[in-house]
PLY file of the C-alpha trace (Angstrom):
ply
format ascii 1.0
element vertex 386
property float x
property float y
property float z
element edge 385
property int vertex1
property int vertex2
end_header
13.31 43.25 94.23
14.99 40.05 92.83
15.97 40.39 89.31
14.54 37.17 88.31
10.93 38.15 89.85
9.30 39.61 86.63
7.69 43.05 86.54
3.82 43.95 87.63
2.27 43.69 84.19
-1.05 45.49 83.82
-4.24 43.55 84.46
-6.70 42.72 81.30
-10.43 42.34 82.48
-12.10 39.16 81.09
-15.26 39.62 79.86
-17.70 36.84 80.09
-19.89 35.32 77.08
-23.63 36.98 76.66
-24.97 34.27 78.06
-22.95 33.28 80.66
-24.85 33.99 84.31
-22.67 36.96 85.13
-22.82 38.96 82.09
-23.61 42.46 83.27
-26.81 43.80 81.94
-25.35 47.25 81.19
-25.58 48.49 77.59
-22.91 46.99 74.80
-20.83 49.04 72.43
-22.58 49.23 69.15
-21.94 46.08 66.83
-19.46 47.28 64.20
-21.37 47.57 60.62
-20.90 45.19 57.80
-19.92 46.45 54.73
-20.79 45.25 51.67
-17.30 45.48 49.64
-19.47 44.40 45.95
-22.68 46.39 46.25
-21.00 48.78 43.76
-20.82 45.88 41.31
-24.58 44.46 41.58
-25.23 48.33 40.56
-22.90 48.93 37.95
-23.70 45.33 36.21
-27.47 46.92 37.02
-27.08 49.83 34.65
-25.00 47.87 32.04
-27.86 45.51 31.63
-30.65 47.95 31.00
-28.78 50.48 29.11
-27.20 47.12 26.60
-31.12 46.59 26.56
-32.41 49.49 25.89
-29.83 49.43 23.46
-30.85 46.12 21.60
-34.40 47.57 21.85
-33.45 51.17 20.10
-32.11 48.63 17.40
-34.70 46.25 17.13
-36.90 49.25 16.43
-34.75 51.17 13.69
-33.80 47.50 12.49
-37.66 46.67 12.08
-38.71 50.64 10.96
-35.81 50.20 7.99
-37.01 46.79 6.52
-40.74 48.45 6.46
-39.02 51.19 4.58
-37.14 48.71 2.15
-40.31 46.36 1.73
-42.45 49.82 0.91
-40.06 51.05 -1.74
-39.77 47.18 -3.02
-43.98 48.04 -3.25
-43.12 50.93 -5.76
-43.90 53.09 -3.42
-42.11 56.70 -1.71
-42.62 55.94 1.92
-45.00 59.03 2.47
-46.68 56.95 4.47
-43.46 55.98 6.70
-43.10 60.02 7.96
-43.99 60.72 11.20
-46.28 64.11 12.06
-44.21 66.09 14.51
-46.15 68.89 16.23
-44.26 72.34 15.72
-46.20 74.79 17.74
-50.15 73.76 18.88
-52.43 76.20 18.92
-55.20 74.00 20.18
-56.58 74.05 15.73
-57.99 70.83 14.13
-56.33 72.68 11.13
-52.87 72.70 9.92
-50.21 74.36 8.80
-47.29 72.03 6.76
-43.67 73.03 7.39
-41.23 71.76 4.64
-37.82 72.46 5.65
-34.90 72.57 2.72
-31.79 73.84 4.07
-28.36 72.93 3.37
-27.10 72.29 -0.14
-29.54 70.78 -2.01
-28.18 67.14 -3.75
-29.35 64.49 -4.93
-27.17 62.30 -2.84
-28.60 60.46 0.09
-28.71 62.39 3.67
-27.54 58.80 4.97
-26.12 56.05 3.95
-29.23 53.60 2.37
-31.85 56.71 3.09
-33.83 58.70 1.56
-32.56 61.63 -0.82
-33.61 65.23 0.15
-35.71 64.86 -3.45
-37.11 61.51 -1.93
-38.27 63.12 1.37
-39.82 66.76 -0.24
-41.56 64.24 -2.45
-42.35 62.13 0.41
-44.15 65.42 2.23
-46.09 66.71 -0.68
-47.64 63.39 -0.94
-48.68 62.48 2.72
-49.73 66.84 2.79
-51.74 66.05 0.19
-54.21 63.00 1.38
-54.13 65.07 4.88
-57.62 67.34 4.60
-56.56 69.16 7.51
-53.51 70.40 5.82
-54.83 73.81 5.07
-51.50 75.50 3.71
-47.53 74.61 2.96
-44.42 76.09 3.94
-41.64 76.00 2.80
-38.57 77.05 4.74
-35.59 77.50 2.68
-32.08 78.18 3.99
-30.09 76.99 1.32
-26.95 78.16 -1.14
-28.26 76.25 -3.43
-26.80 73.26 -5.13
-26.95 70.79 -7.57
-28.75 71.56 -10.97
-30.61 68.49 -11.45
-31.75 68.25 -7.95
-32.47 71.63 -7.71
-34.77 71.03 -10.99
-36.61 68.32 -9.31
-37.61 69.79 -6.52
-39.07 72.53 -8.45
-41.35 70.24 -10.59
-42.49 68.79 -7.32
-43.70 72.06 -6.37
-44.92 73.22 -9.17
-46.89 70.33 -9.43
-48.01 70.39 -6.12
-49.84 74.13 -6.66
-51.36 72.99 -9.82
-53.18 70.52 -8.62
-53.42 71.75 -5.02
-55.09 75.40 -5.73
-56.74 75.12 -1.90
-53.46 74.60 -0.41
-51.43 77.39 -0.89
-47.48 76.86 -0.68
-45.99 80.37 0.70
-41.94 80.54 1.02
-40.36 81.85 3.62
-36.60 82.34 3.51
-34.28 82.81 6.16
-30.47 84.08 6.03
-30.03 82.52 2.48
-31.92 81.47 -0.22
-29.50 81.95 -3.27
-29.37 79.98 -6.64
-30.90 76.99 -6.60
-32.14 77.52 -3.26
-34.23 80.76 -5.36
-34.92 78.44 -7.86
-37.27 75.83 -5.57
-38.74 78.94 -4.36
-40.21 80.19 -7.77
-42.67 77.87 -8.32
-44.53 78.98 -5.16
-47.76 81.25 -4.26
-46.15 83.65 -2.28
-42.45 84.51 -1.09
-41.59 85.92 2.01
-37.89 87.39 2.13
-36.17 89.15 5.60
-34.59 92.34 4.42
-31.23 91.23 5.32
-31.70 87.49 3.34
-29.17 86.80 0.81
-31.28 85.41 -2.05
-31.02 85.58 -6.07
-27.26 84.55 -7.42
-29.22 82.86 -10.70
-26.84 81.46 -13.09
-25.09 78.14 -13.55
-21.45 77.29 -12.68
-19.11 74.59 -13.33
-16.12 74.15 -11.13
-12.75 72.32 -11.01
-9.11 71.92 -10.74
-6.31 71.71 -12.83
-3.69 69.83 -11.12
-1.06 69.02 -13.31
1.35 71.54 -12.24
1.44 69.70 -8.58
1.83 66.52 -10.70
4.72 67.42 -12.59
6.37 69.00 -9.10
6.25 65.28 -7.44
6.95 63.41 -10.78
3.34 61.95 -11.23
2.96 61.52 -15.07
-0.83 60.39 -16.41
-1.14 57.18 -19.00
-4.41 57.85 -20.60
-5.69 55.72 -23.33
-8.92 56.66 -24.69
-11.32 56.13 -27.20
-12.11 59.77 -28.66
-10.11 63.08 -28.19
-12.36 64.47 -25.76
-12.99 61.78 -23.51
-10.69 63.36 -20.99
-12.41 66.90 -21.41
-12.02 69.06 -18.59
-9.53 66.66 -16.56
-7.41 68.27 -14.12
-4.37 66.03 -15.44
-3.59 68.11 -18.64
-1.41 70.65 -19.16
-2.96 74.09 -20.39
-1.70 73.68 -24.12
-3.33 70.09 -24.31
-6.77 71.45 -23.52
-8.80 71.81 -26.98
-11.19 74.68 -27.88
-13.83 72.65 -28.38
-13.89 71.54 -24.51
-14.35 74.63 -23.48
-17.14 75.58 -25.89
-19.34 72.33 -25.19
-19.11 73.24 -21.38
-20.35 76.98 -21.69
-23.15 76.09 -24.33
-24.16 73.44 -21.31
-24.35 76.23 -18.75
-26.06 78.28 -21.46
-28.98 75.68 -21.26
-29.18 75.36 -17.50
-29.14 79.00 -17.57
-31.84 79.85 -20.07
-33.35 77.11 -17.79
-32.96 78.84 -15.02
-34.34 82.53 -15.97
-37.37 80.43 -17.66
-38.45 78.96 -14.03
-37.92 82.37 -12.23
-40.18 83.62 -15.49
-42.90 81.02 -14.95
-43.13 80.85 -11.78
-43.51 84.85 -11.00
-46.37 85.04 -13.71
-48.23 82.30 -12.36
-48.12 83.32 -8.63
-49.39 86.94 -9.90
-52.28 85.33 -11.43
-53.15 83.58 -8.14
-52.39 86.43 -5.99
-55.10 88.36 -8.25
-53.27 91.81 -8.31
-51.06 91.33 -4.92
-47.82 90.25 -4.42
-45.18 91.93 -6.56
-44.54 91.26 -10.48
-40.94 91.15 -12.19
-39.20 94.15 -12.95
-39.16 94.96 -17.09
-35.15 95.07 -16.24
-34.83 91.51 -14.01
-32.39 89.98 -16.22
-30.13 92.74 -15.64
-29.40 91.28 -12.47
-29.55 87.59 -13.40
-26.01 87.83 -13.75
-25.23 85.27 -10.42
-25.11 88.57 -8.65
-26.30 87.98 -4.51
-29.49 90.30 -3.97
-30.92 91.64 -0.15
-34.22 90.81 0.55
-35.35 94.34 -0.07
-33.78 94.75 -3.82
-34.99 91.44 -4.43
-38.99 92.62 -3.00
-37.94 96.04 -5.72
-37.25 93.34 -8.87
-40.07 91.44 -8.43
-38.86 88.31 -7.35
-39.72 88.43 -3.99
-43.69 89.38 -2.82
-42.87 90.13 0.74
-40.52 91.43 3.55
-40.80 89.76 6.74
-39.58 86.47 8.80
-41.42 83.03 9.42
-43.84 84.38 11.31
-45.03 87.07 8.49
-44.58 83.97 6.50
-47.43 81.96 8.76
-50.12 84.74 9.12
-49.72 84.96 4.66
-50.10 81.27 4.65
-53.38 81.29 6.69
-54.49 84.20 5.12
-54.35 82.96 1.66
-56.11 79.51 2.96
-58.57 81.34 4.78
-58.11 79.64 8.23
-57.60 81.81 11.70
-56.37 79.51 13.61
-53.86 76.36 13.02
-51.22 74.15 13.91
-47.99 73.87 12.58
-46.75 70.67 11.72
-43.90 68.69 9.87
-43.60 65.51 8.63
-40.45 64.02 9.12
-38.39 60.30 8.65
-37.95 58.65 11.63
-34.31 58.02 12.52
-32.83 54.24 10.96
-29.82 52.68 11.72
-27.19 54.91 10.62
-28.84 57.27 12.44
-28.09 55.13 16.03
-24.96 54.67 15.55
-23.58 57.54 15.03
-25.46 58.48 17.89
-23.61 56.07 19.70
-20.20 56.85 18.10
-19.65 55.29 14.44
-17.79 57.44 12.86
-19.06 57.23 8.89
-15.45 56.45 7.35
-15.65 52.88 6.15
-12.96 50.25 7.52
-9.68 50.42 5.34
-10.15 54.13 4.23
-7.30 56.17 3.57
-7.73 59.70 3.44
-4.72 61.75 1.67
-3.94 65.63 2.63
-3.21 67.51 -0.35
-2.75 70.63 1.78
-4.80 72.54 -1.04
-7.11 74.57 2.01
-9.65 75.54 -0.48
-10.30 72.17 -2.18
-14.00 71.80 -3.24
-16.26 69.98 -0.24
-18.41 69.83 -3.44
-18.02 66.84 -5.95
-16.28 67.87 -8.79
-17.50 67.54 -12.75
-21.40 68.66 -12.27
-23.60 72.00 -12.63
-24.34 73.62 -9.62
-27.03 76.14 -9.14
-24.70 78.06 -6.41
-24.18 80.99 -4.62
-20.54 82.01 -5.63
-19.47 82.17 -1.63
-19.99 78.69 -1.26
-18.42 77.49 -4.18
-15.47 75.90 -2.34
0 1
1 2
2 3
3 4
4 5
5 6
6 7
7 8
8 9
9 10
10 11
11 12
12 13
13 14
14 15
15 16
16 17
17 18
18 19
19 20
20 21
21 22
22 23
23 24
24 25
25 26
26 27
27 28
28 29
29 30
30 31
31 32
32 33
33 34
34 35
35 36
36 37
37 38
38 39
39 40
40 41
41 42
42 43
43 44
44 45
45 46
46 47
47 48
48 49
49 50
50 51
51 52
52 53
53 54
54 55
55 56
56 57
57 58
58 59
59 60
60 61
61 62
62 63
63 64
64 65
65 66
66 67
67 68
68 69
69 70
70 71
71 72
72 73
73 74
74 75
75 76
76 77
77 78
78 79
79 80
80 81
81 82
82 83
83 84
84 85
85 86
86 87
87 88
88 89
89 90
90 91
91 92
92 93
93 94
94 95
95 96
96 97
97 98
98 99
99 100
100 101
101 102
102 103
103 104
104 105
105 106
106 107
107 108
108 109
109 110
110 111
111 112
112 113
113 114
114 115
115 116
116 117
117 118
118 119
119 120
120 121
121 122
122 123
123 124
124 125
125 126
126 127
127 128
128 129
129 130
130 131
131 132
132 133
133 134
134 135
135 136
136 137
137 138
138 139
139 140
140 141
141 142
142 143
143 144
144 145
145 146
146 147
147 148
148 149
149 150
150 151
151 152
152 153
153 154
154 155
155 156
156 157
157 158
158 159
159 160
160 161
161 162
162 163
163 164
164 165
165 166
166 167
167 168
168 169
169 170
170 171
171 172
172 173
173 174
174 175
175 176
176 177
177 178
178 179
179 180
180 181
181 182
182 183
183 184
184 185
185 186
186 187
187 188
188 189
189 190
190 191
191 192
192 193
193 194
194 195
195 196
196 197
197 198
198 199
199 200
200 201
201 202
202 203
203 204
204 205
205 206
206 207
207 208
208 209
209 210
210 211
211 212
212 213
213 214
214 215
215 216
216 217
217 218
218 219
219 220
220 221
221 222
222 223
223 224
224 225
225 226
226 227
227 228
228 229
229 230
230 231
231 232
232 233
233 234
234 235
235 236
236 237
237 238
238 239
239 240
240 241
241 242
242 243
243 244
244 245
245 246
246 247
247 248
248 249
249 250
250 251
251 252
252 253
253 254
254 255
255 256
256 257
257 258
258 259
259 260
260 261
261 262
262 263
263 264
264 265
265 266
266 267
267 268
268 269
269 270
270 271
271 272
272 273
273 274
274 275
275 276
276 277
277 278
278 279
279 280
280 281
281 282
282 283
283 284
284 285
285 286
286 287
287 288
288 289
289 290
290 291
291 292
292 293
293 294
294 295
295 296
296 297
297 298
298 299
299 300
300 301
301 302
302 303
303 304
304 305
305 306
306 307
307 308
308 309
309 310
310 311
311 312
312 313
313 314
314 315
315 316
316 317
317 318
318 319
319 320
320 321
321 322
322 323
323 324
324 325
325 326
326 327
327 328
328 329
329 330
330 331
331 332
332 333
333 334
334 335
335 336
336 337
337 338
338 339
339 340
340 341
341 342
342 343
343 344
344 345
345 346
346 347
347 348
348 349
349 350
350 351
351 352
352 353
353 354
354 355
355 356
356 357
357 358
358 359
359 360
360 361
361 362
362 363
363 364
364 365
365 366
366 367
367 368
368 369
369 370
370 371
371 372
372 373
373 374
374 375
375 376
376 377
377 378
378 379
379 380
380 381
381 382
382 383
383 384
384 385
């Protein structure tokens, strides 16, 4: 072969158009599929729209819900009329069964910011329970180590109040794994109390708490300039020294605990006769010797059902069957009445954290500083002191 003859090369076939008149009717390969590279986007900008509306909706609602709240309380009035009725358990009863729920430590500070105080929202409940008719009975659910004395005293006039002048409602207690200090003392008012054998209830007395930190002062070279107008304007501050503390600090503060104390044994007195008078002869009366133990001391349920200050051993369900009982009703619904969420409410649901912009938060590395604010009387358990 001559080298400059180039080299058999393979033959490609030429296919002919569709429509040309010797296309081949036998069967074509399958077209290839088009893909749509920014379906995936349409979608995704999809979901971003209606959650960012159901968003602005959620708002619009709590936004609209808050300003009916602000334009009610601008009226003079609580709000009762702004709680919702959640269902708790339907038994298929026009009748009802209220559920108040006070758990936590009772204060008188707001649950959120611009909301209602746990004060404002019992208050709230006793007032819508009592325009309801079909409200038959209350109950209230404590779980609480108590908390702040002046709270804790409002709440009880609220109740005790409410069973004056509601003698065909009866308000039965029913306390779960602690009902201690002041958390006792919102339950003495009531008809009936229901304890479980293993609740931690009683703790009655008064405490004041606080730190002297003037030692850690003088360590870092922090010196207090304090200019004020009497000699015990700075009583009780944490920023003197032990030798610049008077006597008569000290002796103003106990006879102040005295009084909240004396307070204190006279509601758990008051309360105990007057739910033996409406229990007619059942129930349990005080011990001669209760004030033995009203020394802040934490009681069971059962040695608290032996001094008189509880009337029953049993859990919310014992606590349910007393309730209908002493209202006379066999069959009811339980119900609460509750605050619909606001603002705050959203977003923290949605991921606001509640420290403000610019706040500075400073580590003493004391791991037993008070979550409690400081300079008040607490009705509290002595556990959760800190």
């Amino acid at each position: 072969m001559d080298e400059s003859t180039p080299p058999n090369l393979p033959t490609i076939p030429v296919v002919p158009p569709p429509n040309s008149p010797t296309h081949s009717h036998s069967p074509s390969p399958a077209a290839p599929i088009r893909r749509r590279p920014y379906a995936w986007l349409w979608i995704t900008l999809g979901l971003v729209v209606l959650v960012g509306g159901g968003t602005i909706v959620a708002v619009a609602i709590a936004l609209g819900q808050g300003l009916k709240g602000v334009r009610s309380a601008s009226r003079g009035g609580h709000g009762a009329d702004q709680l919702a009725e959640v269902v708790i358990e339907d038994n298929g009863a026009e009748d009802k069964v209220a559920v108040i729920s006070v758990e936590g430590v009772i204060t008188g500070q707001p649950t959120e910011p611009g909301g209602r105080t746990l004060v404002d929202l019992v208050r709230d409940q006793l007032d819508r329970i009592q325009g309801d008719t079909a409200v038959k009975a209350v109950i209230l659910k404590v779980d609480s180590p108590g908390g702040e004395v002046l709270a804790s005293d409002e709440i009880y006039r609220l109740l005790w109040e409410f069973v004056e002048d509601n003698a065909e409602k009866p308000v039965v207690v029913s306390m779960g794994s602690l009902a201690a200090s002041g958390g006792y003392y919102v339950s003495a008012p009531c008809q009936w109390i229901v304890a479980n054998e293993l609740t931690m209830t009683g703790s009655i007395g008064v405490i004041f708490h606080g730190y002297n930190y003037r030692g850690l002062m003088d360590k870092v070279g922090v010196r207090p300039e304090i200019t004020k107008s009497g000699k015990l304007k700075d009583m009780m501050s944490g920023e003197k020294r032990p030798d610049e503390e008077l006597p008569e600090e000290h002796q103003i503060m106990q006879s102040m605990i005295d009084e909240s104390f004396a307070r204190f044994k006279q509601v758990v007195r008051d309360g105990r006769e007057r739910a033996a008078k409406l229990n007619e002869g059942e129930g349990r009366k005080l011990a001669d010797d209760w004030e033995n133990i009203a020394d802040g001391r934490i009681l069971s349920g059962r040695s608290a059902l032996e001094k008189g200050l509880v009337d029953e051993l049993g859990n919310f369900d014992v606590a349910v069957q007393r309730a209908m009982g002493l209202a006379g009703v066999e069959k009811a619904n339980l119900v609460s009445f509750e605050a619909p969420p606001g603002l705050s409410s959203l977003f923290r649901m949605l991921g606001e954290t509640k420290a403000s912009p610019g706040t500075v938060k400073v580590d003493l590395g004391i791991p037993f500083a008070s979550r409690l604010p400081q300079g008040r009387l607490y009705f509290l358990s002595p556990m959760h002191e800190h």
